[in-house]
The first five atom37 places (N, CA, C, CB, O) and aatype in JSON, in Angstrom:
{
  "aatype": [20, 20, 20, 20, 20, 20, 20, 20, 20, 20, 20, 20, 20, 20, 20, 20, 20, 20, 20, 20, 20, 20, 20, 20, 20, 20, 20, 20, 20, 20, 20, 20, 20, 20, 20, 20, 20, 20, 20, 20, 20, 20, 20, 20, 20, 20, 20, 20, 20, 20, 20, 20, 20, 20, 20, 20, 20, 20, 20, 20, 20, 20, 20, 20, 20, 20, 20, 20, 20, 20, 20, 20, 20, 20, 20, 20, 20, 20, 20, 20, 20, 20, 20, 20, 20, 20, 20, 20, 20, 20, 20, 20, 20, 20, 20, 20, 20, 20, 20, 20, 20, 20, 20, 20, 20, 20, 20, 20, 20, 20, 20, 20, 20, 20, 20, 20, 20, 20, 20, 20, 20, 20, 20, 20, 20, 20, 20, 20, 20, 20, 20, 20],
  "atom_mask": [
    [1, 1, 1, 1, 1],
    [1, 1, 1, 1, 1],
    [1, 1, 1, 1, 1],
    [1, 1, 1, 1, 1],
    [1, 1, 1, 1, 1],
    [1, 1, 1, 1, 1],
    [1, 1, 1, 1, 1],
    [1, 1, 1, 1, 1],
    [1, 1, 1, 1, 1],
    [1, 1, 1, 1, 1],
    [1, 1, 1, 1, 1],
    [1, 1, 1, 1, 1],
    [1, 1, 1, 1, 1],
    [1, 1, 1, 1, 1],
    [1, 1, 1, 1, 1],
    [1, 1, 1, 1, 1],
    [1, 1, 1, 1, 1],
    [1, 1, 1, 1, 1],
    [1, 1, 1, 1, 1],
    [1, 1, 1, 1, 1],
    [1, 1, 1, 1, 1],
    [1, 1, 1, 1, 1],
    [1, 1, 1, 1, 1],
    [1, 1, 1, 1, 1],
    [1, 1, 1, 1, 1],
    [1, 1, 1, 1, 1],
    [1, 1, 1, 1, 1],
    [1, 1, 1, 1, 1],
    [1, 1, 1, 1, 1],
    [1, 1, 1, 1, 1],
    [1, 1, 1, 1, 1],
    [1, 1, 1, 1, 1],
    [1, 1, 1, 1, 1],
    [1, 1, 1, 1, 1],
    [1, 1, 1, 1, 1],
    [1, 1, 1, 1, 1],
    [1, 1, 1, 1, 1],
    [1, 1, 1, 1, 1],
    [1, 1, 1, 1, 1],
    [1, 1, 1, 1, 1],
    [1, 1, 1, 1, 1],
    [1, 1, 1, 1, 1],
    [1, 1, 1, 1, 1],
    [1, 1, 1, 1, 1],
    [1, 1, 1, 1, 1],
    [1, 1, 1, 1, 1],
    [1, 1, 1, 1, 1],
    [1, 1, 1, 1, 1],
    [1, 1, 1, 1, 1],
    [1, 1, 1, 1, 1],
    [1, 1, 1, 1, 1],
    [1, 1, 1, 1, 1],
    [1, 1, 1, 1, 1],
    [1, 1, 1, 1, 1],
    [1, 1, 1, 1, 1],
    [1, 1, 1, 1, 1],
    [1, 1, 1, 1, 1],
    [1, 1, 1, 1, 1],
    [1, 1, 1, 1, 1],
    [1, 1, 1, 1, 1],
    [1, 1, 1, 1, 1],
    [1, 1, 1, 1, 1],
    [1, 1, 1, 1, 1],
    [1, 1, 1, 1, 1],
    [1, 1, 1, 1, 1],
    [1, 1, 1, 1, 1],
    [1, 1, 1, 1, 1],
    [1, 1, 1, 1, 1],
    [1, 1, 1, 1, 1],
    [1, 1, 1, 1, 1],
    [1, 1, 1, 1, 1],
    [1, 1, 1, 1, 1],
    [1, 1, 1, 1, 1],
    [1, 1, 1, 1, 1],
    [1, 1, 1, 1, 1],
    [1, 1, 1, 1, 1],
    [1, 1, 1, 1, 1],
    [1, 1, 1, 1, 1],
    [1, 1, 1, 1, 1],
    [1, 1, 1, 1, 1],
    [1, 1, 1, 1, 1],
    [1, 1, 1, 1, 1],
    [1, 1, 1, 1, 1],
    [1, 1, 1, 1, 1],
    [1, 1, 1, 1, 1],
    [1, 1, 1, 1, 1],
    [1, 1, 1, 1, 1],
    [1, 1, 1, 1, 1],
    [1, 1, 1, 1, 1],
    [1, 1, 1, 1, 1],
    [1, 1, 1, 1, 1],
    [1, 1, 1, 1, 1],
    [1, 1, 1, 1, 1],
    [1, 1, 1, 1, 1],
    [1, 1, 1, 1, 1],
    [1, 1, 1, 1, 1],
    [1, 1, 1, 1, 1],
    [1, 1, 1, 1, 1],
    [1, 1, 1, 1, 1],
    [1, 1, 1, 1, 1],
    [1, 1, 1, 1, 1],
    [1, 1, 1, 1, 1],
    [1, 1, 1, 1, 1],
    [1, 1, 1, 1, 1],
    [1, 1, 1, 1, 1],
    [1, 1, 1, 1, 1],
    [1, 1, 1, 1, 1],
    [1, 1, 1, 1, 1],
    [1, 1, 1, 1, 1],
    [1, 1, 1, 1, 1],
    [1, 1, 1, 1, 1],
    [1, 1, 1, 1, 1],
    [1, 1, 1, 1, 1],
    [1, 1, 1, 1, 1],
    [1, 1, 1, 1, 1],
    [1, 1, 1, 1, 1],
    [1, 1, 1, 1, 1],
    [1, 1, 1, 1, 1],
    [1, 1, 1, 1, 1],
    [1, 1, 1, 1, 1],
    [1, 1, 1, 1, 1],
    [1, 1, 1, 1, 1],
    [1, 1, 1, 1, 1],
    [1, 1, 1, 1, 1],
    [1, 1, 1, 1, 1],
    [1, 1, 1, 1, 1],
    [1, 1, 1, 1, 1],
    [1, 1, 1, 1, 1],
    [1, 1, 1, 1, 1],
    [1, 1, 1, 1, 1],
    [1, 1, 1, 1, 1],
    [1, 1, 1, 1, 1]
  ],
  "atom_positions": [
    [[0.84, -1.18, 0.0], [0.0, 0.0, 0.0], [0.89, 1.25, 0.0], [-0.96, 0.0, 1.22], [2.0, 1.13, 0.51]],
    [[0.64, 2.07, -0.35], [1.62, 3.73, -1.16], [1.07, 4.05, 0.32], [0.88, 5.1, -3.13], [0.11, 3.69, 1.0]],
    [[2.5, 5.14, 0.54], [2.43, 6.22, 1.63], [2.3, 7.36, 1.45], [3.3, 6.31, 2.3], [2.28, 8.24, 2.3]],
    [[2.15, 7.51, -0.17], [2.16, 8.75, -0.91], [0.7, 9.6, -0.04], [1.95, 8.37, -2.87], [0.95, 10.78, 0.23]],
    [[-0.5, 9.2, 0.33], [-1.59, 9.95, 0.73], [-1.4, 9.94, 2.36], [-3.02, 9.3, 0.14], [-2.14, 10.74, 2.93]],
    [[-0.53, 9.15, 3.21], [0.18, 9.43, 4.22], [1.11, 10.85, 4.22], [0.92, 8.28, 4.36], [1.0, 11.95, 4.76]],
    [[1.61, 10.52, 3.77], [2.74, 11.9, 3.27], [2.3, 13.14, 2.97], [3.5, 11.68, 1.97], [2.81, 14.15, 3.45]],
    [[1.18, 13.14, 2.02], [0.58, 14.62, 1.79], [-0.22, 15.05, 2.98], [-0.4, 14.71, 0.48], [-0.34, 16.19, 3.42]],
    [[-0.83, 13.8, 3.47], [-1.55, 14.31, 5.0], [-0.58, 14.64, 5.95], [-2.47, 13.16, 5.77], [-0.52, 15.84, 6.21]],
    [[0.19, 13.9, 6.53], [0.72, 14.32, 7.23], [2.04, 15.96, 7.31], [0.97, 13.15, 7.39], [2.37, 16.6, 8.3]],
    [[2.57, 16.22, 5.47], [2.99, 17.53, 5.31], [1.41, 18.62, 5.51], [3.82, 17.59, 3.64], [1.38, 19.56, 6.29]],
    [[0.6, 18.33, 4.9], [-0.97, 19.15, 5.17], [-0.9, 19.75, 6.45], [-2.4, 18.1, 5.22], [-1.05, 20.96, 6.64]],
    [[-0.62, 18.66, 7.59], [-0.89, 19.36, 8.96], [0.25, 19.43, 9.62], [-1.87, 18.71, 9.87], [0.01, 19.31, 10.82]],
    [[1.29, 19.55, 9.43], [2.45, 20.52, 9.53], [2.42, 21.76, 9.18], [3.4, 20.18, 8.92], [2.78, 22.58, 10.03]],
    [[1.97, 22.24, 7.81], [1.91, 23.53, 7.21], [1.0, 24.35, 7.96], [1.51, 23.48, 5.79], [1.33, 25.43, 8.46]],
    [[-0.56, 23.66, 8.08], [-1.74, 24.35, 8.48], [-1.63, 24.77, 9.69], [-2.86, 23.66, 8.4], [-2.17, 25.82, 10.03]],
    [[-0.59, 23.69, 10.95], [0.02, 24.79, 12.36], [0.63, 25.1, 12.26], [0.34, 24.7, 13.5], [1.27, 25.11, 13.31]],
    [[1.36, 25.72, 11.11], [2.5, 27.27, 11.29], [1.71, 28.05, 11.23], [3.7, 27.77, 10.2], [0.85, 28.03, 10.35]],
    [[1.79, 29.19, 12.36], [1.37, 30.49, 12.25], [2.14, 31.45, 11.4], [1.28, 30.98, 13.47], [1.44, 32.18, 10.71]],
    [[3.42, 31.6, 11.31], [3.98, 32.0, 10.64], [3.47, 31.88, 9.31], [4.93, 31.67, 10.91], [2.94, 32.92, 8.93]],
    [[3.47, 30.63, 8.21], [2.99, 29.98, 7.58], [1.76, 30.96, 6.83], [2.74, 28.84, 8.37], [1.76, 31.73, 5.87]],
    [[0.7, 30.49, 7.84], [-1.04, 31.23, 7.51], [-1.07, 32.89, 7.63], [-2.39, 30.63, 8.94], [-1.92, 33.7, 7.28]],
    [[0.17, 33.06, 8.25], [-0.01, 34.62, 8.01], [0.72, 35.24, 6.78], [0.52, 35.41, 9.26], [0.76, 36.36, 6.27]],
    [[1.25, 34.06, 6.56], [1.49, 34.8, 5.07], [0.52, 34.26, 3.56], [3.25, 34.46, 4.71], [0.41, 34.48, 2.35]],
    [[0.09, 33.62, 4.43], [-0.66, 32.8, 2.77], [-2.54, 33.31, 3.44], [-0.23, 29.95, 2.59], [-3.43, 33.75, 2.71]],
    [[-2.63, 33.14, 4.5], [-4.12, 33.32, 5.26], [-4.74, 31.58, 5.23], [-5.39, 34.67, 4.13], [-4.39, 30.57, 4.62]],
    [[-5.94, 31.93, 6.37], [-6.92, 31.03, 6.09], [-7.23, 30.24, 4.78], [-7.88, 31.64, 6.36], [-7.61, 30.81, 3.75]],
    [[-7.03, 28.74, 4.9], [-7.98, 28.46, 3.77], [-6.66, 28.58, 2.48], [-9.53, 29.83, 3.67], [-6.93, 28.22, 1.33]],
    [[-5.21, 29.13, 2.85], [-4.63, 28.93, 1.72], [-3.51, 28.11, 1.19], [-4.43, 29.8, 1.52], [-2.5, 28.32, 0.52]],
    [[-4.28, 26.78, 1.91], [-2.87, 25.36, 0.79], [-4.41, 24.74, 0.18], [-1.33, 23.38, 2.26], [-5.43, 24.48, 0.82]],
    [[-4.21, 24.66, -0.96], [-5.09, 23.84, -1.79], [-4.42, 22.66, -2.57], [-5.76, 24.74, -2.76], [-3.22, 22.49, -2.78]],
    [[-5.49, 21.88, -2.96], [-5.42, 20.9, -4.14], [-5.22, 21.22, -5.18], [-6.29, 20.27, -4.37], [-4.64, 20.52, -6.01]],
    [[-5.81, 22.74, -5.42], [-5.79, 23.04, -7.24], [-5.87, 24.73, -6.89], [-7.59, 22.23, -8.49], [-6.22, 25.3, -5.86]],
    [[-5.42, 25.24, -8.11], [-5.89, 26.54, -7.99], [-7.53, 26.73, -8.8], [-4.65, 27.52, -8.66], [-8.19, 26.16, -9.67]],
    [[-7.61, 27.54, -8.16], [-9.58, 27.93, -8.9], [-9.18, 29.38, -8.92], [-11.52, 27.55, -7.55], [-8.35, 30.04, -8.3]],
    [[-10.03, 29.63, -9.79], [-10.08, 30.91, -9.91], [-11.07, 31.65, -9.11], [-10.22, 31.14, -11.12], [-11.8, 30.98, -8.38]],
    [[-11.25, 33.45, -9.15], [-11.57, 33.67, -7.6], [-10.88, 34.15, -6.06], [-11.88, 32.65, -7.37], [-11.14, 35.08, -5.3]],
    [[-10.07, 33.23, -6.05], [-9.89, 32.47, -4.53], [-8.63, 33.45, -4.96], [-9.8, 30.35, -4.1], [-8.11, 33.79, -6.03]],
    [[-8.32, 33.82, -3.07], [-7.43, 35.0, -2.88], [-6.42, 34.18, -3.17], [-7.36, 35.85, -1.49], [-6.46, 32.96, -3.36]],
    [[-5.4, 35.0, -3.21], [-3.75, 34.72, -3.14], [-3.17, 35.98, -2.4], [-2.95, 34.57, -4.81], [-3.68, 37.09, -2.22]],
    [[-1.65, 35.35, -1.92], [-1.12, 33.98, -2.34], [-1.75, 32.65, -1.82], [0.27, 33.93, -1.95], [-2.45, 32.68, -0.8]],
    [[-1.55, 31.65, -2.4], [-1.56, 30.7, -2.21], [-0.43, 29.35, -2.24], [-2.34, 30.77, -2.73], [0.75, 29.43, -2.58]],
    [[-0.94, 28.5, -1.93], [-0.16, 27.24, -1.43], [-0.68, 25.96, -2.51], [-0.6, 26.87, 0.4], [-1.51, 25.24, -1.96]],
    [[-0.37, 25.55, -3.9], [-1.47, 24.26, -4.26], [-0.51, 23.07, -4.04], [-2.2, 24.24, -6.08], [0.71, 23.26, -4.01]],
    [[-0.98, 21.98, -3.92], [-0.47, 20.93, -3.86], [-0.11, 20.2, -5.17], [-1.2, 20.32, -3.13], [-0.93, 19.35, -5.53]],
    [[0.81, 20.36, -5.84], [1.27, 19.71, -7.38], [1.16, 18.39, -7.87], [2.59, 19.81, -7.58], [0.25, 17.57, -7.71]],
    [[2.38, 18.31, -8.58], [2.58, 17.0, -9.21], [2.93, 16.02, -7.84], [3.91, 17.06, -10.47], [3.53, 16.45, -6.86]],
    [[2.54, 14.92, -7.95], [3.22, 13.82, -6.73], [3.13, 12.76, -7.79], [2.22, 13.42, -4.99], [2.14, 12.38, -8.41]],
    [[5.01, 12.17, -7.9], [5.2, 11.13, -8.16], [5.59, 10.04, -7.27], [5.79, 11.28, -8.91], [6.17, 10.49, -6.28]],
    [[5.5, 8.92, -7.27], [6.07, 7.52, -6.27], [6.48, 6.67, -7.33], [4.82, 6.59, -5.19], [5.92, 6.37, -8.38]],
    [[7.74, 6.3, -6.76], [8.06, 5.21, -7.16], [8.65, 4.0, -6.4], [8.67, 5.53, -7.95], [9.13, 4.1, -5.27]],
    [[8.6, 2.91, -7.07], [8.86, 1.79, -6.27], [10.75, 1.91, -5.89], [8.29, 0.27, -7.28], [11.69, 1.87, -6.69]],
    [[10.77, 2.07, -4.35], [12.07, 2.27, -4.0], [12.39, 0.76, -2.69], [12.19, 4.14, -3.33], [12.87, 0.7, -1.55]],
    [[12.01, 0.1, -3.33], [12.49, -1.19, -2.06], [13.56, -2.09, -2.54], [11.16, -2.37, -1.64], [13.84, -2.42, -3.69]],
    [[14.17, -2.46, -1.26], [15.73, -3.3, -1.73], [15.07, -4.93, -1.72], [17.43, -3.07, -0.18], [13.95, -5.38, -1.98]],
    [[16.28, -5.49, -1.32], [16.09, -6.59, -1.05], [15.18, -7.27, 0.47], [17.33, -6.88, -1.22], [15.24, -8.46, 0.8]],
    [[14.73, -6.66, 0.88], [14.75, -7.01, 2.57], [13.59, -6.0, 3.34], [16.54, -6.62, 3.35], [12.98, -6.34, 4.35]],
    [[13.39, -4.54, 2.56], [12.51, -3.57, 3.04], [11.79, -3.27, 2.14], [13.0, -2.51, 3.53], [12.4, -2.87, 1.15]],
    [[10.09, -3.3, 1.98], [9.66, -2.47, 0.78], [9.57, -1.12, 1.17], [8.34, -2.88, 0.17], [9.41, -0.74, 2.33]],
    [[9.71, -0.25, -0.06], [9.81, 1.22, 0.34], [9.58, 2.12, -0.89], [11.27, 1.55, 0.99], [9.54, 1.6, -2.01]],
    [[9.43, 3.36, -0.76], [8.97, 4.3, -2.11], [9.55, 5.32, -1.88], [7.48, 4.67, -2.4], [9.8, 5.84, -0.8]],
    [[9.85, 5.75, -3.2], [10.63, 7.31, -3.55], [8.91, 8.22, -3.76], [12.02, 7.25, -5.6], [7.89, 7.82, -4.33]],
    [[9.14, 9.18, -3.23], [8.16, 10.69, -4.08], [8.48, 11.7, -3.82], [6.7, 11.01, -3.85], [8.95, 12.11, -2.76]],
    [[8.18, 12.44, -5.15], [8.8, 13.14, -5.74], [7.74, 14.11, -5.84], [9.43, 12.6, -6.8], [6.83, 13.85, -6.64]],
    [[7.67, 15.45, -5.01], [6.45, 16.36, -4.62], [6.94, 17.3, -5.27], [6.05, 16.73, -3.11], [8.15, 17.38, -5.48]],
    [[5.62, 18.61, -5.93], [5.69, 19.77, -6.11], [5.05, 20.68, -5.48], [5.56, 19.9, -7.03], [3.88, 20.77, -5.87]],
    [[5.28, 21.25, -4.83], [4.06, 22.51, -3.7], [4.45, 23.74, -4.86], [4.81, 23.12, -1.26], [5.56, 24.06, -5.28]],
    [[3.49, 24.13, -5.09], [3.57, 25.47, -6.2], [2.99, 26.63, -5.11], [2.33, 25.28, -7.93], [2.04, 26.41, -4.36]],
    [[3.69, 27.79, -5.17], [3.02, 28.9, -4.48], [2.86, 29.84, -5.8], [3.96, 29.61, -3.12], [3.58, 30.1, -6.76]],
    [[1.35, 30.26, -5.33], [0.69, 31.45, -6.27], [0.7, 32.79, -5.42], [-1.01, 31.08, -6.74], [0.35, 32.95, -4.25]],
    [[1.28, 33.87, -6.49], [1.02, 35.12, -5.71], [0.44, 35.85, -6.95], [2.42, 35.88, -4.91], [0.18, 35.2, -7.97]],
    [[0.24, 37.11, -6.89], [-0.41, 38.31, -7.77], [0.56, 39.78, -7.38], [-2.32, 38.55, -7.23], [1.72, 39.78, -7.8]],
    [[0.17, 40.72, -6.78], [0.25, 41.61, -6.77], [1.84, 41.55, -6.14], [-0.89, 42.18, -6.28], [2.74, 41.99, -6.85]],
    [[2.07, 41.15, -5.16], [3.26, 41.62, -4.23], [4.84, 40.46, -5.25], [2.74, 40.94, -1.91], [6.03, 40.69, -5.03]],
    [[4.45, 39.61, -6.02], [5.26, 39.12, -7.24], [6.15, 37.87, -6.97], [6.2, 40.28, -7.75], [5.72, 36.77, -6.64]],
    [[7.62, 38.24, -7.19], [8.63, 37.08, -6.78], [9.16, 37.5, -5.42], [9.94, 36.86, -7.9], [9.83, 36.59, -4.93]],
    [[9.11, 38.37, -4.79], [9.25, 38.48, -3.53], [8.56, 37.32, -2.85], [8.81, 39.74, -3.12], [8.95, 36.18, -2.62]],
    [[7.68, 37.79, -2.67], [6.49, 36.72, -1.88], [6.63, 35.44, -2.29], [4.88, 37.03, -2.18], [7.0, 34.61, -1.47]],
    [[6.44, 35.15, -3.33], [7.08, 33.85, -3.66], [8.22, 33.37, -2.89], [7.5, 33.89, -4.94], [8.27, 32.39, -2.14]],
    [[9.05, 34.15, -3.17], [10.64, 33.58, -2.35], [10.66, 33.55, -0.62], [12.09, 34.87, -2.8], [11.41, 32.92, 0.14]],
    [[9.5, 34.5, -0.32], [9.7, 34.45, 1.31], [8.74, 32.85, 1.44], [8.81, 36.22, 2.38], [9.12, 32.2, 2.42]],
    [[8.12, 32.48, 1.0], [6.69, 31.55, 0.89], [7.9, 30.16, 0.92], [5.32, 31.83, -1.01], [8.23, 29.29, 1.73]],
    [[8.29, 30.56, -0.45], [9.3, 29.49, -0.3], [9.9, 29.24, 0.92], [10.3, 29.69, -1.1], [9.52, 28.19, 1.44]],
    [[10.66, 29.84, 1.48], [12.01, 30.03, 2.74], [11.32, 29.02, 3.39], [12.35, 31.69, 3.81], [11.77, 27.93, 3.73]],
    [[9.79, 29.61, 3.61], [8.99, 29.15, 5.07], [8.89, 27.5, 4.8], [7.11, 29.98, 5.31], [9.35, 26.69, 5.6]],
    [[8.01, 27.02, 3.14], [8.01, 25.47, 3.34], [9.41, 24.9, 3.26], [7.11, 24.74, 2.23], [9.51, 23.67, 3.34]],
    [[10.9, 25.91, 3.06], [11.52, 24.94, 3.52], [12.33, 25.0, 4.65], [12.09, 24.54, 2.69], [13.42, 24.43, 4.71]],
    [[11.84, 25.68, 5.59], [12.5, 25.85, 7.03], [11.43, 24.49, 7.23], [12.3, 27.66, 8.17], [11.93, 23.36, 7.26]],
    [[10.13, 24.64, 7.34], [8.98, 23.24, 7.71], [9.45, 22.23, 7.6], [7.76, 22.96, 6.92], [9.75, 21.4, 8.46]],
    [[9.59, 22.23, 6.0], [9.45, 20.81, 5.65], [11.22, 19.97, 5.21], [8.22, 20.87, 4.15], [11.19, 18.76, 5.02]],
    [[12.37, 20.57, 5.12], [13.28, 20.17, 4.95], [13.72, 19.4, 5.9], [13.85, 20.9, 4.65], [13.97, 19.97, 6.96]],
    [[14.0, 17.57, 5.81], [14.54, 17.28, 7.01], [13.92, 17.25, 8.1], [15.36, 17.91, 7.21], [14.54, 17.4, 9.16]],
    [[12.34, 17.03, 8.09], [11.23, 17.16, 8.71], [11.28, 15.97, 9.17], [10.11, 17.58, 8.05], [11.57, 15.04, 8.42]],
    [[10.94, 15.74, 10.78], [10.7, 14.61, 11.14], [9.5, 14.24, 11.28], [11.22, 14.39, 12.0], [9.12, 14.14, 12.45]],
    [[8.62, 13.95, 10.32], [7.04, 14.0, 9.74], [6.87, 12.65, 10.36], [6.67, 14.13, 7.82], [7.7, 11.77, 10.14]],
    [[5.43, 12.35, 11.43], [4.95, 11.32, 11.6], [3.9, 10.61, 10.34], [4.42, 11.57, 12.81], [3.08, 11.36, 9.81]],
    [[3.96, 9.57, 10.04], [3.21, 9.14, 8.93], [2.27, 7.47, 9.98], [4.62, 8.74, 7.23], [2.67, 6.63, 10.79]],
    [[1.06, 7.77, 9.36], [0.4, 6.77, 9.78], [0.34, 5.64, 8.87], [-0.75, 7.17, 10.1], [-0.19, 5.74, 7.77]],
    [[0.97, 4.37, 9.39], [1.14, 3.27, 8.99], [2.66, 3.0, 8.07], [-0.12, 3.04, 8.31], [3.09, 2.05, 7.4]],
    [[3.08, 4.06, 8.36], [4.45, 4.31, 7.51], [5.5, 4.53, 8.25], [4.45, 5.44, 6.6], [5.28, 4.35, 9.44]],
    [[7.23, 5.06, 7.82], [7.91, 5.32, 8.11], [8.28, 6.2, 7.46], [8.35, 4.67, 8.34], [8.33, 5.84, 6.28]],
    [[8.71, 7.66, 7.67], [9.69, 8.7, 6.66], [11.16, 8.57, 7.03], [9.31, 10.44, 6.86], [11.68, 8.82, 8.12]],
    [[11.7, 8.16, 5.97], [13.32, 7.73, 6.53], [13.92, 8.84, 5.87], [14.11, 6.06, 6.01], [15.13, 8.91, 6.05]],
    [[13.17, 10.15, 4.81], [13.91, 11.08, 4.61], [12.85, 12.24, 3.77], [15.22, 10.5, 3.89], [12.36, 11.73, 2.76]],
    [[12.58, 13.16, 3.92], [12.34, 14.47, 3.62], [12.99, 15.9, 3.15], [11.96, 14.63, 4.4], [12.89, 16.99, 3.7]],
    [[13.67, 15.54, 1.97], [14.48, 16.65, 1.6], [14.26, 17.99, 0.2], [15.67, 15.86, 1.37], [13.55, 17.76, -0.78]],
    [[14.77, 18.9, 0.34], [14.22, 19.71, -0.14], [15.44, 19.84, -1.93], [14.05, 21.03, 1.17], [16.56, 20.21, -2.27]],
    [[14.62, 19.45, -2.32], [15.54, 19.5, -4.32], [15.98, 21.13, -5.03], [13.95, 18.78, -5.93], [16.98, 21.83, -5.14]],
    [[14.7, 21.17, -5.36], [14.79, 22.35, -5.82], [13.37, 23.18, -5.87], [15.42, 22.18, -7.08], [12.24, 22.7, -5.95]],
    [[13.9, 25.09, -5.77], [12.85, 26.19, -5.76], [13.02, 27.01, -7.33], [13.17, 27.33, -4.29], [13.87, 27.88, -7.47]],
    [[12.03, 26.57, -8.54], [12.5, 27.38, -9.3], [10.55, 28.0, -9.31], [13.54, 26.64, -10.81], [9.45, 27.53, -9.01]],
    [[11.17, 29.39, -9.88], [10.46, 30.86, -10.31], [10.15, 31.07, -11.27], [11.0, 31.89, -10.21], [11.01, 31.17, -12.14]],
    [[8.82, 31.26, -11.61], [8.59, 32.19, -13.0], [7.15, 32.75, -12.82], [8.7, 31.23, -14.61], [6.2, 32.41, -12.12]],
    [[7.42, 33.91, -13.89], [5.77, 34.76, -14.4], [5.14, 33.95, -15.28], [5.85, 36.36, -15.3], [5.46, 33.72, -16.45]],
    [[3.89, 33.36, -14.45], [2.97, 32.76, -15.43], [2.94, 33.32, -16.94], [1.62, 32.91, -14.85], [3.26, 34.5, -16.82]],
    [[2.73, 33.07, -18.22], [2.62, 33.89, -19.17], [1.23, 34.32, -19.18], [3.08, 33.36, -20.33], [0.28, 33.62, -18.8]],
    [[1.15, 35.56, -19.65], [-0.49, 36.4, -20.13], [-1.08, 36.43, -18.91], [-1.71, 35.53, -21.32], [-2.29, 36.21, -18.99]],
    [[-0.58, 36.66, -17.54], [-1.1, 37.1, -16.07], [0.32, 37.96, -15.26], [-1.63, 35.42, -15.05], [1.55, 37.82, -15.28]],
    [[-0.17, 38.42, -14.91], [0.22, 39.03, -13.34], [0.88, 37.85, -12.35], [-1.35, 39.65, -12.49], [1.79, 38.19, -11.59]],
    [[0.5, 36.72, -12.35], [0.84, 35.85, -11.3], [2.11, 35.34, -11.27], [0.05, 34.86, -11.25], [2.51, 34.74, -12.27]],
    [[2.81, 35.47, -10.32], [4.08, 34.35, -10.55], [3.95, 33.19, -9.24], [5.89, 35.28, -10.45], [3.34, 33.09, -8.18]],
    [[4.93, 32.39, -10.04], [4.48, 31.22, -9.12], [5.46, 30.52, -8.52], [3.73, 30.24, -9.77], [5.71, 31.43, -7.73]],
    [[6.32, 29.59, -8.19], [7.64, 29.19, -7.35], [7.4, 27.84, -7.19], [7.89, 29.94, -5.87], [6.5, 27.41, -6.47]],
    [[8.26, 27.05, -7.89], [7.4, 25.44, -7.9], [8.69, 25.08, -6.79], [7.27, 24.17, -9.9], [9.84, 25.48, -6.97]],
    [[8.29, 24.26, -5.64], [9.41, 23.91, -4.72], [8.93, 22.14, -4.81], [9.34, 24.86, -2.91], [7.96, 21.41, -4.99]],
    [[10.21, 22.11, -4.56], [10.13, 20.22, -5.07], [11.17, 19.56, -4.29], [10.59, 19.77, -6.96], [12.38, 19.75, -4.31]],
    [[10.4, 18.65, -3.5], [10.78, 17.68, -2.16], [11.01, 16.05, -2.83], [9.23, 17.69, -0.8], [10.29, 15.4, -3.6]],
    [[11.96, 15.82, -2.36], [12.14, 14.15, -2.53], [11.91, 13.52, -1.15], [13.77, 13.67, -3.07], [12.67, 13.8, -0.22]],
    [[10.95, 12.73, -1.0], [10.72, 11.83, 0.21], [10.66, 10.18, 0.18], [9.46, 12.25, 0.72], [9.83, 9.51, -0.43]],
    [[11.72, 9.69, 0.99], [11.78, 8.26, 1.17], [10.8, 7.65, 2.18], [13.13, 7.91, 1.56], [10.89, 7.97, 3.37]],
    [[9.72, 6.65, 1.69], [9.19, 6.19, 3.19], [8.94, 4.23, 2.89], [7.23, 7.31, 3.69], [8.78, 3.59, 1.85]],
    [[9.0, 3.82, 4.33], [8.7, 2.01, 4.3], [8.18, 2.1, 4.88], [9.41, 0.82, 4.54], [7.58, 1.13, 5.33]]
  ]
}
C-alpha cells in the first residue's frame, strides 16, 4: 500500500500549524488546485510522483512532490519568502506518517517564473521523500 496519501496528509498538517505559515498565505490557503476567484497567495499541492524504491529485505517508495506557491500583486518576492517558510517546515522534517515510516524528507529544488499572459508568478518547490 503507497504512503504517498500518508505523506501529503501528514505535510498538510504541519503547514496548516504554522502560524507564521497562515499569516502569510491566510486562512484556507494550501489547496489541491488553484480555482479561480480564490485570494492569493496561495499554497497548491502539485505533481506527486512515487516510485517503487524497495531493496532486497525492506519495501519502500521514492516521491517526488511539487508545492507550487501562487502570488499576484506583491510578485517574486512573496514567492521567495513563501518558499524560505516550506523549507525551514518541511526540509529534514521529522514528519509522523500513519502506517508508515519517513526515513527522509528533503528539499531539491525552488524554481520561479511569471505565469505567461497574467500578473501571477508562481515558485514550484520540489521535495524528494523516502518512506517504508
Amino acid at each position: 500500500m503507497s504512503a504517498a496519501n500518508d505523506l501529503l496528509a501528514a505535510i498538510h498538517a504541519r503547514l496548516i500549524a504554522d502560524a507564521e505559515l497562515i499569516a502569510l498565505i491566510g486562512p484556507g490557503g494550501i489547496r489541491d488546485r488553484l480555482t479561480s476567484g480564490r485570494d492569493l497567495p496561495s499554497i497548491v499541492i502539485g505533481d506527486l510522483e512515487t516510485r517503487d524504491y524497495s531493496t532486497a529485505t525492506e519495501a519502500g517508495e521514492e516521491h517526488l512532490l511539487t508545492l507550487e506557491i501562487w502570488t499576484d500583486a506583491a510578485g517574486r518576492k512573496q514567492t521567495a519568502t513563501i518558499a524560505a517558510r516550506l523549507h525551514t517546515l518541511l526540509h529534514d522534517a521529522p514528519l509522523d506518517l500513519d502506517g508508515h515510516d519517513l526515513v527522509s524528507l528533503l528539499h531539491q529544488t525552488t524554481r520561479t517564473r511569471r505565469e505567461p499572459k497574467t500578473r501571477l508568478h508562481v515558485a514550484e518547490v520540489r521535495f524528494r521523500a523516502v518512506t517504508e
